[in-house]
N, C-alpha and C positions, 0 to 999 in steps of 0.2 A: 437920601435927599439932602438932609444936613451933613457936614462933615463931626465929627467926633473932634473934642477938644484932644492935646497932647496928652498922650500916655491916658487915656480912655477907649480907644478905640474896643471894640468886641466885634464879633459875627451875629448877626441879628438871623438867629435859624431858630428851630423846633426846639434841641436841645440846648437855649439861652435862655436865661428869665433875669432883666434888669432890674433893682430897682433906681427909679426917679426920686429927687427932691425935687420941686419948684422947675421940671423939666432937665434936670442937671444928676449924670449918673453918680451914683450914690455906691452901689456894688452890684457884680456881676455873677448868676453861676453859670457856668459854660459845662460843656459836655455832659447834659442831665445832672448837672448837679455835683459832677467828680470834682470841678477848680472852681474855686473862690476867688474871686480877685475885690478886693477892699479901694475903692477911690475915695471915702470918705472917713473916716473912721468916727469922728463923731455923732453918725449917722445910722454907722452898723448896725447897734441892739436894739433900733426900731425897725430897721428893713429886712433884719433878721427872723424880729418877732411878725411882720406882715406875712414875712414870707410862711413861717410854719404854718400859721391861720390858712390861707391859702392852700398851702400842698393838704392838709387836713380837710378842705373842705375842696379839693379835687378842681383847683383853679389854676393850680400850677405843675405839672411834670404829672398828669392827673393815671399816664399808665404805668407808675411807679408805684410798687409798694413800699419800696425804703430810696432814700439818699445816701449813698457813704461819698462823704467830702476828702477825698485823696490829698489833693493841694490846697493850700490855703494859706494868708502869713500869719505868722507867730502868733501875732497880738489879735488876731480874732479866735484864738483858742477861748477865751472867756465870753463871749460874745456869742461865739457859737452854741457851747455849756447854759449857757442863763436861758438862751433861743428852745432849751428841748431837743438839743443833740445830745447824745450819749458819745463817750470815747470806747472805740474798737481797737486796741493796739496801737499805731498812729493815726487813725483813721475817727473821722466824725460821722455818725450813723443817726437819721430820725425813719422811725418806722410810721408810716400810717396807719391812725387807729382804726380797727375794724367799724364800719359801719351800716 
């Protein structure tokens, strides 16, 4: 309906979960969660921590049992880490708690 600002653009499917600030994308995981993409970065290590709360409580990518994040830039490696991913080789992994 809306057009997507420059260099925000994503695919609004099944396997995408945005988060919003104040209506304005913040960051994207695309393909169930394999690509990260960061539009905000001072915004990351809340929408990061939203997001875990969420996948944890089966609100977001709810027929997963894990995330491993393939793609991602640099500078959300800590962000990611603080959020409750674990590192797998190059790869960022959060497993769903059993419940």
């Amino acid at each position: 309906c809306l057009p997507h600002q420059d260099g925000r653009a994503f695919l609004n499917v099944t396997g995408s979960a945005v988060a919003l600030k104040s209506g304005v994308p913040v960051a994207v995981f695309e393909r169930q969660g394999k690509t990260l993409r960061v539009f905000e970065p001072k915004h990351l290590a809340e929408a990061l921590t939203v997001f875990v709360r969420d996948y944890a409580g089966r609100r977001v990518f709810a027929g997963q049992q894990r995330i491993v994040v393939k793609e991602y830039p640099k500078e959300a490696a800590e962000a990611l880490r603080n959020a409750g991913f674990s590192r797998e080789l190059q790869d960022f992994v959060i497993y769903r708690p059993y419940q």
